[in-house]
N, C-alpha and C positions, 0 to 999 in steps of 0.2 A: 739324317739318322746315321747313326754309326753302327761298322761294319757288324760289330759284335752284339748289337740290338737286332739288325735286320735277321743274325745265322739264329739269335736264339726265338726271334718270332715265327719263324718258318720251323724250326723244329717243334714249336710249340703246335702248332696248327695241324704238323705233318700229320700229328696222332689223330685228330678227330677227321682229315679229308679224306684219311686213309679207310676210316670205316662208312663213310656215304655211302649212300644207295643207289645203283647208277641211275633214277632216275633223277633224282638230286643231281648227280653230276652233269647229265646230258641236258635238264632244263636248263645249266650256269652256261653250259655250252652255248646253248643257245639265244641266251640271253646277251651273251661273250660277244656272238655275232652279229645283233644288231645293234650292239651299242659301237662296234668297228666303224658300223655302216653312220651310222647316228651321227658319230665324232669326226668323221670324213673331214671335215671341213679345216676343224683343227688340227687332226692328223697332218694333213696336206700341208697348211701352214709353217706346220711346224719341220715338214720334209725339206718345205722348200728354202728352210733357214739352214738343214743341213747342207744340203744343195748348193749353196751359194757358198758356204765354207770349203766345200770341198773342192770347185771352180779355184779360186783364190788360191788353195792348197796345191793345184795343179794334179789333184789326185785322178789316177789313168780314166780315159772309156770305161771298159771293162768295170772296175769297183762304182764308179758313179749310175752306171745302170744295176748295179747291184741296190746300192743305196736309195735310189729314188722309185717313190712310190707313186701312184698314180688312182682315180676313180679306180679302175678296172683291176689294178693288183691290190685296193683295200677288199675289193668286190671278191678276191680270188682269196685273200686272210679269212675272208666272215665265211666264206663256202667251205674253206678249209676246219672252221672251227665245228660246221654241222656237220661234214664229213665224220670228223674224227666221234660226233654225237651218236650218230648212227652206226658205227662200229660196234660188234659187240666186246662187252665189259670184257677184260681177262681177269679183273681182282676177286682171287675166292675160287678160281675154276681149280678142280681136285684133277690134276694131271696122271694122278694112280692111285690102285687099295688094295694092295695085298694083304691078306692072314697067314702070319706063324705059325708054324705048328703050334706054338702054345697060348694060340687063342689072340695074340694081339694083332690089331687092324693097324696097319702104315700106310700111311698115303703124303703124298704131294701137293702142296698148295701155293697155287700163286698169292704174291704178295708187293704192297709196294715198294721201293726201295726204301725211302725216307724221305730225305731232302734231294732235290737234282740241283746242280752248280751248272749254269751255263757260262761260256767266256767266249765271245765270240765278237765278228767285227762288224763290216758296214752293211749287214742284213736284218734290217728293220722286221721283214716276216718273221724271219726268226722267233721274232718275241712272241707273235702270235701262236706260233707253231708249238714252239715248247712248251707254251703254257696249257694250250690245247690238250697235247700228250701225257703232260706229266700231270695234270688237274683230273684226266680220265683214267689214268690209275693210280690215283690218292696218293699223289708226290705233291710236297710243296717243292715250289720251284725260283733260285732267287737268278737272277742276269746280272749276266757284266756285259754288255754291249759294247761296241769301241764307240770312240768318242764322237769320230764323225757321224754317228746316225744319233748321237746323246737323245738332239729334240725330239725327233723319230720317238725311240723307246719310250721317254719317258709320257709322253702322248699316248701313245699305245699304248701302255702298262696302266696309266688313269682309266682308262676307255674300261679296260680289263676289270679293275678294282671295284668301277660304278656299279659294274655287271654284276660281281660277286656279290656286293652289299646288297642287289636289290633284290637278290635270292637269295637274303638272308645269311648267306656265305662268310668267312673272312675273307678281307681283304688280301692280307698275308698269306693267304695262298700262292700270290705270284708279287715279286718285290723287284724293285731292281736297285743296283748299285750303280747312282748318278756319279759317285765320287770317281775320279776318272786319272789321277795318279798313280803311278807301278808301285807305288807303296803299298795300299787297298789292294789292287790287285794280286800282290803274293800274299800276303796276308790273306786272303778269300783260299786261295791255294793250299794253305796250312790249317783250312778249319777243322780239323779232325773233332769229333764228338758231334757238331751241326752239320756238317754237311757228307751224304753217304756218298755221294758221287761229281765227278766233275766232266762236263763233256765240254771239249775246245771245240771249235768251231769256224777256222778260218781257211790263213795260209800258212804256207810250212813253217817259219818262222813262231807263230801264236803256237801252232800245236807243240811242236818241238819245247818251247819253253813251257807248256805248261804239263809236259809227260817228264819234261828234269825234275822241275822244279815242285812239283805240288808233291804233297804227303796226304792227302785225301785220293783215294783210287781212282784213278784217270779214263775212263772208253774214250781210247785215241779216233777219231773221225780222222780221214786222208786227205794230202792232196791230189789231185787226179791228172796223173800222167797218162792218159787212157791213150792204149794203141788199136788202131783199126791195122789187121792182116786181111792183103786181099792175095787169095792164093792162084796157081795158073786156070783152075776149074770159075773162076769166079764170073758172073755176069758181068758186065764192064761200064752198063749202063745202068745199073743199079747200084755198082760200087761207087759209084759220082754221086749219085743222088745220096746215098747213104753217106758218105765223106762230106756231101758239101753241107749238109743239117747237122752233123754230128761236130763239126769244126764253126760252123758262122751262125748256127740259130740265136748262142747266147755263147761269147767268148770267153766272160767271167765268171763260168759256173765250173764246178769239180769233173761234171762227168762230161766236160767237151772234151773232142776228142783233140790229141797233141802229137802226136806222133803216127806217123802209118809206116808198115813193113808191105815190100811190093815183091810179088815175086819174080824174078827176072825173067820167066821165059813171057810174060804178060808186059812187060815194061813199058815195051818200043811200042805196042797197040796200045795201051791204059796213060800212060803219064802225060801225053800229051794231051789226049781228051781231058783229066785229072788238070792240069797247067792250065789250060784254057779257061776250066770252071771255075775253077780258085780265084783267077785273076782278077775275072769280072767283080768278085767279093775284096779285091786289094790282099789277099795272104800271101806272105811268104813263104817260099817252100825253099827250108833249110835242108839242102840234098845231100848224101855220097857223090861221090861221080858219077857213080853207072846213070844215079838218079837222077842227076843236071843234064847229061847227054840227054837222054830219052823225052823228058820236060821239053828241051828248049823250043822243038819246031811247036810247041802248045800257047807260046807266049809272046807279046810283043814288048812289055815292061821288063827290061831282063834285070834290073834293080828285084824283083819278084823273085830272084833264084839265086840264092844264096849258097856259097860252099859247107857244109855243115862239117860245125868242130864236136867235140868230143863229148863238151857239156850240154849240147843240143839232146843228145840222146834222150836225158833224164830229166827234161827241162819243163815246168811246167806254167806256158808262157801267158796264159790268160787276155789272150793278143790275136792278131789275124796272123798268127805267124804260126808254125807246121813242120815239125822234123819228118825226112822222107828215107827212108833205110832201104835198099834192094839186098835181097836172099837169095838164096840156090832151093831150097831148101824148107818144109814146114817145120823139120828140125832147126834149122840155123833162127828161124822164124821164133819158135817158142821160146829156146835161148835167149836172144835175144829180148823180146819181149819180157821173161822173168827178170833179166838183169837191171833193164833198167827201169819197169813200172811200181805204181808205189800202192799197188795191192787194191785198185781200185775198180775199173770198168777195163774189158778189152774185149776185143771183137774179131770173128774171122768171118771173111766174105767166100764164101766157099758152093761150089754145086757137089761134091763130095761129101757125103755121109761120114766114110773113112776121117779123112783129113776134120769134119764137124767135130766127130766127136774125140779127138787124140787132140783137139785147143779144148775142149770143153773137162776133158779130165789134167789136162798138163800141165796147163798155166795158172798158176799161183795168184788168184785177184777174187775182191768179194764178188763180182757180179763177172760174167763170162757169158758171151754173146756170139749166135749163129746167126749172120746176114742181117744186123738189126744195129740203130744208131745207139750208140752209148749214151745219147743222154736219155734214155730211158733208166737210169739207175736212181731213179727217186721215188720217195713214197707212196706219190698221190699214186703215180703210175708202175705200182705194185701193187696198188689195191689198199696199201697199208693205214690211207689218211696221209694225213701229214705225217712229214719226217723230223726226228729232232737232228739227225745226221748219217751221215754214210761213214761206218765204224770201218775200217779197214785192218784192224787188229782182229786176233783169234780166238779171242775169251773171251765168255758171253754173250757179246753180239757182233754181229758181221753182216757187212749190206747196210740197204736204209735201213733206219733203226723205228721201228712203228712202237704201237701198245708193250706189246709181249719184250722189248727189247728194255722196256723202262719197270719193270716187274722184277721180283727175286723170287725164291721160295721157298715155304719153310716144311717141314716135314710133321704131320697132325698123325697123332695115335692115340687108337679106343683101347681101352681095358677094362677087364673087371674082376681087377682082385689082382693079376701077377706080380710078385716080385722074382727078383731076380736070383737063381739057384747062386 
């Protein structure tokens, strides 16, 4: 199908899914769900032809577990889809109602946006998720997936389609673009009139290009340079444990953590317990000096402790590797941390109230964390359902982006009789 068939089907739909009734919407949800579970088989099949392309393409760890799905993460799509069913609706909710003096009622209404544009890469849930999100408040929603999850998506998005048909639904509610050349893909970028929104959804690269380059309005999603600060008040056997989850539970996701700031008079106690923990995990720890002194009695792999250079700081490595910064300072600390994070998750490990709350007002990031792992910066574990992405821009939406973040609204007024003096 071509490109300008798929925008203008999806605009066409957008108007009738946008006025469903949520229980229309939540039974499609639910139906969404067991047809994920249903199609398992081909799902998988079709995962593991990505799989094997990606092996041959030598594409990293990190993106290939992104990529690959399994029984238990289709099991985790279909739960995500009743999730987001069991949310309550936002489409319709009247946010305010004031009377003017001269008798007219003004109020605030949620509403859909229109159409959502995703463009995103080797994250097959993905597909699930945004269809989820943008179907429960009456968005069509068309994909660009990258090419290595192609079978993936297009699996999944069938799965999807059966579900809608068999609740009577359109299809074209959720569409994807198989076509997988940079031609199609700017071209989706410039849909102005079909599509109201475009959310990126990768690495810095895809977002970057697609915040240049598109002329449909962008909600930029980040990459995640997240920094854990562990300050001199800090527990020391809780900063490991928080460090070693927030760094190794999943290396390829945004809100692992990349970078940690140490405070120096904790150093020579902390880095070595810190070194030792890591190692057991294979991560490199990209140091200062102060940082490699303090490390080294923690390790026996000294290939593990690397002199860190300049573009370490802001690096965001999706790797068992780890920039390590020693401070004087929660000042020198926040500093640092705003310069080089990319407005994503950051964290202080602190027994200080003081010191909690001057990171929780200072530092410049959508999500900001007392004593807690950063990869807490996602949907489910917001409460929100699934996420379509973690918006790290300032307009509109910011954080994981749930229901309310895929909404607009429009302003509804009662009269009876005024005109205007």
């Amino acid at each position: 199908m071509e490109l300008i068939e798929i925008c203008q089907r999806a605009k066409e739909v957008s108007r009738r899914i946008g006025s469903l009734e949520t229980g229309r919407k939540n039974e499609a949800l639910y139906a969404a769900a067991e047809a994920l579970k249903g199609h398992a088989p081909k799902i998988l099949e079709a995962n593991a032809e990505d799989i094997a392309r990606g092996k041959e393409n030598r594409m990293p760890e990190a993106m290939l577990d992104r990529l690959l799905l399994t029984d238990a993460r289709i099991g985790q799509m279909a739960e995500g889809l009743c999730e987001v069913a069991r949310l309550d609706d936002p489409i319709g909710e009247v946010l305010s109602m004031k009377q003017r003096p001269n008798g007219l009622r003004i109020g605030k209404q949620r509403v859909p946006l229109g159409v959502v544009g995703m463009i995103y890469e080797a994250r097959p849930n993905v597909t699930a998720d945004a269809f989820a999100l943008c179907f429960k408040t009456g968005n069509a929603v068309i994909l660009k997936g990258g090419s290595d999850a192609l079978c993936s998506n297009i699996a999944i998005v069938r799965s999807l389609q059966d579900a809608l048909l068999s609740c009577g639904l359109p299809r074209d509610a959720v569409q994807l673009i198989e076509a997988t050349d940079r031609e199609t893909t700017a071209a989706f970028m410039r849909m102005n009139g079909y599509v109201d929104v475009l959310i990126p959804r990768g690495g810095a690269g895809l977002i970057r290009t697609v915040v240049e380059q598109a002329t449909v309005p962008v909600i930029e999603t980040g990459t995640g340079n997240c920094h854990i600060f562990v300050d001199e008040t800090a527990d020391l056997e809780m900063a490991v444990r928080i460090i070693l989850n927030a760094k190794t539970q999943r290396i390829g996701v945004c809100n692992a953590c990349e970078s940690l700031v140490i405070h120096e008079k904790i150093a020579d106690a902390f880095l070595p317990k810190l070194a030792a923990a890591l190692e057991e995990k294979d991560v490199e720890m990209h140091a200062d000096e102060r940082s490699l002194a303090a490390a080294e009695s923690g390790v026996s792999k000294r290939g593990l402790l690397v002199p860190a250079v300049e573009e370490d700081w802001g690096r965001e490595y999706l790797d068992y590797k780890i920039s390590v910064k020693t401070v004087s300072s929660l000042d020198e600390a926040i500093e640092h941390i705003n310069r080089y994070n990319t407005g994503h998750s950051e964290a202080i490990l602190t027994e200080s109230y003081t010191n909690a709350e001057r990171f929780l007002q200072e530092v410049d990031a959508a999500c900001v964390y007392v004593n807690a792992s950063t990869r807490f910066s996602d949907g489910n574990e917001f409460g929100l359902g699934a996420e379509i992405g973690i918006s790290t821009q300032k307009l509109h939406a910011r954080g994981p982006m749930g229901l309310e973040a895929l909404t607009s609204t429009k302003y509804i007024i009662y009269g009876n009789g005024q005109v205007r003096p």
